[in-house]
N, CA and C atoms as a LAMMPS dump frame, in Angstrom:
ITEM: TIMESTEP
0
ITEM: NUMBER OF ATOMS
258
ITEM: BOX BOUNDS ff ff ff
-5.0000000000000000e+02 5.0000000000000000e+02
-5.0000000000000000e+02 5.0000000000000000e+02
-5.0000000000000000e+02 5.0000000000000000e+02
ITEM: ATOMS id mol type element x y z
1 1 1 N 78.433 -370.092 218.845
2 1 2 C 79.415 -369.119 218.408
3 1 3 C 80.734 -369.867 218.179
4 2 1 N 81.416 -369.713 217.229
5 2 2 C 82.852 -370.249 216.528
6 2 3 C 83.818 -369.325 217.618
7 3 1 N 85.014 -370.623 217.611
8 3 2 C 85.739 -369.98 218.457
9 3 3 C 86.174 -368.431 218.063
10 4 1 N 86.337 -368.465 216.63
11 4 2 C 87.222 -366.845 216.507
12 4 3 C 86.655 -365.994 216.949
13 5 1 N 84.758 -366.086 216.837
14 5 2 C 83.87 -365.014 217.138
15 5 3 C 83.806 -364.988 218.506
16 6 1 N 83.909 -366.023 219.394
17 6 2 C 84.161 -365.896 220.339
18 6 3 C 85.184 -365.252 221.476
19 7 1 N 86.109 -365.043 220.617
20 7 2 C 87.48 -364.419 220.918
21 7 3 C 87.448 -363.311 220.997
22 8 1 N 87.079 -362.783 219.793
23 8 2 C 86.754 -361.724 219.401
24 8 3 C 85.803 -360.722 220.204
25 9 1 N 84.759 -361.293 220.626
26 9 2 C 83.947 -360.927 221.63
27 9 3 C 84.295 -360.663 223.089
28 10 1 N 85.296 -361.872 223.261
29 10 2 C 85.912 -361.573 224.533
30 10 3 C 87.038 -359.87 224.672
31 11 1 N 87.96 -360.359 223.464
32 11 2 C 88.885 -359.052 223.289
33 11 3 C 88.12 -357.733 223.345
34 12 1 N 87.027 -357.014 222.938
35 12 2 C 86.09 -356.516 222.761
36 12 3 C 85.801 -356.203 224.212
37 13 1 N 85.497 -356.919 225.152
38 13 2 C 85.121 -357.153 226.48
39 13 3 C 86.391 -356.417 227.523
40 14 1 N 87.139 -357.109 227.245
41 14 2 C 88.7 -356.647 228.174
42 14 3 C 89.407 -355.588 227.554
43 15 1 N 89.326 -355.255 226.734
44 15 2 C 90.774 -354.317 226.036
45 15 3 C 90.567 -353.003 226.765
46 16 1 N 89.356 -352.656 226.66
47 16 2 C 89.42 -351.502 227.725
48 16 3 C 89.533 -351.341 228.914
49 17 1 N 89.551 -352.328 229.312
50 17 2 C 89.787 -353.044 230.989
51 17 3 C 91.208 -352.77 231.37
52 18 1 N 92.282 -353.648 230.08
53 18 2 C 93.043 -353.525 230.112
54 18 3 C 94.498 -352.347 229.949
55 19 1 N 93.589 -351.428 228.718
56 19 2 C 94.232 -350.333 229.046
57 19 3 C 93.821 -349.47 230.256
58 20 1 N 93.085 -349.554 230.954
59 20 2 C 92.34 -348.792 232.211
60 20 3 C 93.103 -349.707 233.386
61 21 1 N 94.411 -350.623 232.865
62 21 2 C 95.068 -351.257 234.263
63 21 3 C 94.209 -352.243 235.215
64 22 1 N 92.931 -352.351 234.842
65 22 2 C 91.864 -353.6 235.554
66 22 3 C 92.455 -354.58 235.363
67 23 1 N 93.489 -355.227 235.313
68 23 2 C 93.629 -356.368 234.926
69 23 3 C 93.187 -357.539 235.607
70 24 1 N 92.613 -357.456 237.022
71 24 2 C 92.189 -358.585 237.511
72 24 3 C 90.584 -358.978 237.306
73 25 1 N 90.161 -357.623 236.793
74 25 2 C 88.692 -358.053 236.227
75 25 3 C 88.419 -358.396 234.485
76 26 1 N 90.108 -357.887 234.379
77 26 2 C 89.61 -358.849 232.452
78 26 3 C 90.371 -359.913 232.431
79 27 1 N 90.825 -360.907 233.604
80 27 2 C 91.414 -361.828 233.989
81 27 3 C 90.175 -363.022 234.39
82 28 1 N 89.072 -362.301 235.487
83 28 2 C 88.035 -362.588 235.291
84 28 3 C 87.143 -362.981 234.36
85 29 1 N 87.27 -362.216 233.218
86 29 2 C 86.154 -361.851 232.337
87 29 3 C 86.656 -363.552 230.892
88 30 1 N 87.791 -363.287 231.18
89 30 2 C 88.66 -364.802 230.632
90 30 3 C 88.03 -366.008 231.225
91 31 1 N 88.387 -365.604 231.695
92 31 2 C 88.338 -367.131 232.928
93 31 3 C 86.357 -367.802 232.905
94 32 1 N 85.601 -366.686 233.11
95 32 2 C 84.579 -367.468 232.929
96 32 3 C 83.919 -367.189 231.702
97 33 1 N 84.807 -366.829 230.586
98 33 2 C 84.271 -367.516 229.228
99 33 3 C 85.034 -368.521 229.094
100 34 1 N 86.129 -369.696 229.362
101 34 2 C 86.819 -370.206 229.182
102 34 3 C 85.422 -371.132 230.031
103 35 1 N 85.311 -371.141 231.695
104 35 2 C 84.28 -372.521 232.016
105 35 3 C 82.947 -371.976 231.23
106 36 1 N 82.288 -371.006 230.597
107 36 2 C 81.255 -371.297 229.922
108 36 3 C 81.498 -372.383 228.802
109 37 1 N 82.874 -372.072 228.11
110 37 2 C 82.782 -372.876 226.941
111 37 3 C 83.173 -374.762 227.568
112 38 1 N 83.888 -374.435 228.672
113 38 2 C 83.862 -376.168 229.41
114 38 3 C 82.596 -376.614 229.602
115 39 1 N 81.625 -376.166 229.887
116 39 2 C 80.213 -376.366 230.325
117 39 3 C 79.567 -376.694 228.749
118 40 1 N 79.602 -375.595 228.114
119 40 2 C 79.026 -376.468 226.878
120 40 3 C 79.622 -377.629 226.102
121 41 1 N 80.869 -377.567 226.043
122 41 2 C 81.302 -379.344 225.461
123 41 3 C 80.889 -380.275 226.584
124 42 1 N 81.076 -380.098 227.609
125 42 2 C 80.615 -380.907 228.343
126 42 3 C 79.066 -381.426 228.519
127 43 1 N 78.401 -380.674 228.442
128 43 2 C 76.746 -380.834 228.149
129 43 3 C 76.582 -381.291 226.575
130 44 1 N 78.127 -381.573 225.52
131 44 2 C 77.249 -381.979 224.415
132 44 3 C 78.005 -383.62 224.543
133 45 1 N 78.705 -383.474 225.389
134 45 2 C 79.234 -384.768 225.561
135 45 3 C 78.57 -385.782 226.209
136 46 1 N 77.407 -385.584 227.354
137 46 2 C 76.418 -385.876 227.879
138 46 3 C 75.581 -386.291 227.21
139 47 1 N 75.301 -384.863 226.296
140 47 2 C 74.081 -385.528 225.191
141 47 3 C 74.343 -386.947 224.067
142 48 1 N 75.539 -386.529 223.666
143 48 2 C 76.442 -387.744 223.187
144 48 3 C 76.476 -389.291 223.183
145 49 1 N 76.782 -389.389 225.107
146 49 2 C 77.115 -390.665 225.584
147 49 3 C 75.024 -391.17 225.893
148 50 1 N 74.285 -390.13 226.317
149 50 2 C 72.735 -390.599 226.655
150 50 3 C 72.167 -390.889 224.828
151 51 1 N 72.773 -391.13 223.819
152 51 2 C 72.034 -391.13 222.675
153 51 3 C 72.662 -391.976 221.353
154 52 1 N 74.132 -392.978 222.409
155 52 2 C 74.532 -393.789 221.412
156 52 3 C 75.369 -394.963 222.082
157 53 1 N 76.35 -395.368 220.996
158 53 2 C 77.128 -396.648 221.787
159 53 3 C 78.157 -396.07 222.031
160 54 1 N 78.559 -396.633 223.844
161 54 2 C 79.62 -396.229 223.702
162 54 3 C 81.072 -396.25 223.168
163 55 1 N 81.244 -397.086 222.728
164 55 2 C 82.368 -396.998 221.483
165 55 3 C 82.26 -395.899 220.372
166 56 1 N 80.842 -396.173 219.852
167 56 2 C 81.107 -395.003 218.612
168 56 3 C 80.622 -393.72 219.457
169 57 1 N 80.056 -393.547 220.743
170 57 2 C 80.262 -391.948 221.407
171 57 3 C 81.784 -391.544 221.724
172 58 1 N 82.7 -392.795 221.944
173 58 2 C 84.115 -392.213 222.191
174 58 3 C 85.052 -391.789 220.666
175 59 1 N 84.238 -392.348 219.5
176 59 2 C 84.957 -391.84 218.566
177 59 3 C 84.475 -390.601 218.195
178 60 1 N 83.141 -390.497 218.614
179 60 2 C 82.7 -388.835 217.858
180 60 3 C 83.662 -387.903 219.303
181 61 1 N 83.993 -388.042 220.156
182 61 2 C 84.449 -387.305 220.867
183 61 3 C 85.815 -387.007 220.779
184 62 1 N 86.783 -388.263 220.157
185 62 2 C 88.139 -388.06 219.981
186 62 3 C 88.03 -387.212 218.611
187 63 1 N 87.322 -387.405 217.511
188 63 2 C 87.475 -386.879 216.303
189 63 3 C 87.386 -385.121 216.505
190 64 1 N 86.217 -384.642 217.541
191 64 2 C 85.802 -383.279 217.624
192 64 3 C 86.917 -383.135 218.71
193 65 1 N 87.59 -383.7 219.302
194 65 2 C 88.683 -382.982 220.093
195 65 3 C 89.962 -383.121 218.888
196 66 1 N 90.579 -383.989 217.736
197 66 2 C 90.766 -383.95 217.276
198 66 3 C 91.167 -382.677 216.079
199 67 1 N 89.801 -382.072 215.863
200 67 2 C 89.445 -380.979 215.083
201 67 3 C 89.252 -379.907 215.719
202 68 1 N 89.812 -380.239 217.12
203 68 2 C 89.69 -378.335 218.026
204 68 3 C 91.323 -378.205 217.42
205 69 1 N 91.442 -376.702 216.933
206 69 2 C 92.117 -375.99 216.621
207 69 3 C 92.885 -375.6 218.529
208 70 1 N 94.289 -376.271 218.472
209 70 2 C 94.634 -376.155 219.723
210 70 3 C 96.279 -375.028 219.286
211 71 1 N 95.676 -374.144 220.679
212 71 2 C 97.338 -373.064 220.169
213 71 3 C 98.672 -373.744 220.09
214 72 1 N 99.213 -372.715 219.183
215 72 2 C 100.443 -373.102 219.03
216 72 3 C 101.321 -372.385 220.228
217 73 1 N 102.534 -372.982 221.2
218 73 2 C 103.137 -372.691 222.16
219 73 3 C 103.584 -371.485 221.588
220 74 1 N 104.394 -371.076 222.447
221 74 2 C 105.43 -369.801 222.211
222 74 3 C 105.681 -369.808 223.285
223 75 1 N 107.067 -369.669 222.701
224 75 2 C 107.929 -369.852 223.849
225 75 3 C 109.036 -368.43 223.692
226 76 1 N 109.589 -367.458 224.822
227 76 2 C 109.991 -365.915 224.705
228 76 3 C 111.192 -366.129 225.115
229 77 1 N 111.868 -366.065 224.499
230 77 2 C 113.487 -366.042 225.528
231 77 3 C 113.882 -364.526 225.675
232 78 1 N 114.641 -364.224 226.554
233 78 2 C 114.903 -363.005 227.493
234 78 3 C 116.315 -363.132 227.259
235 79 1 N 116.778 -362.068 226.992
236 79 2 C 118.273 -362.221 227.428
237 79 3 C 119.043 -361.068 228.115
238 80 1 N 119.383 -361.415 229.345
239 80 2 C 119.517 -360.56 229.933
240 80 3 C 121.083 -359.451 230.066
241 81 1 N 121.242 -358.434 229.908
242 81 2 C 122.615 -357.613 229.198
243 81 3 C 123.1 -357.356 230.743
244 82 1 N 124.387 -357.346 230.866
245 82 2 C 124.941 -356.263 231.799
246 82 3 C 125.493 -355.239 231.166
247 83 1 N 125.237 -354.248 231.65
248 83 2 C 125.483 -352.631 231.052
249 83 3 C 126.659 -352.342 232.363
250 84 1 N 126.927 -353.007 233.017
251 84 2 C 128.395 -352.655 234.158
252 84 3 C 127.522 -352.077 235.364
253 85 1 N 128.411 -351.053 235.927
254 85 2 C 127.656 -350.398 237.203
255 85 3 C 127.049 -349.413 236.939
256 86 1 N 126.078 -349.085 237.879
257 86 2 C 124.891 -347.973 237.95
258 86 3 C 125.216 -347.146 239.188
């Protein structure tokens, strides 16, 4: 599954969680699709290093980390008002 579809699947998973205030079980529900998907690069990285040299297994690995689509930050600034006394 491609990451978007994957996303997608997840959002799908939590949103109702989340409007229902669960938030620590679609916090959950994150979290271990995030080590499923560690577990599979990692098992193809395995397969990888058992099926070549290692020099050219470290370049197929920098190139596909390379080509992971990694988020862009965001960053929120707050600014906080005084309205005087309450």
């Amino acid at each position: 599954m491609d990451s978007h579809a994957r996303a997608v699947s997840v959002w799908y998973r939590i949103a109702g969680l989340i409007s229902r205030e669960q938030k620590g079980l679609a916090v959950e529900i994150v979290e271990a699709e995030i080590r499923s998907a560690q577990h599979e690069v990692l098992l193809e990285a395995a397969r990888l290093v058992l099926s070549g040299e290692p020099v050219e297994v470290a370049r197929q690995l920098r190139d596909q980390a390379e080509r992971t689509v990694r988020p862009q930050q965001k960053v929120y600034a707050y600014r906080l008002v005084d309205d005087g006394p309450r």
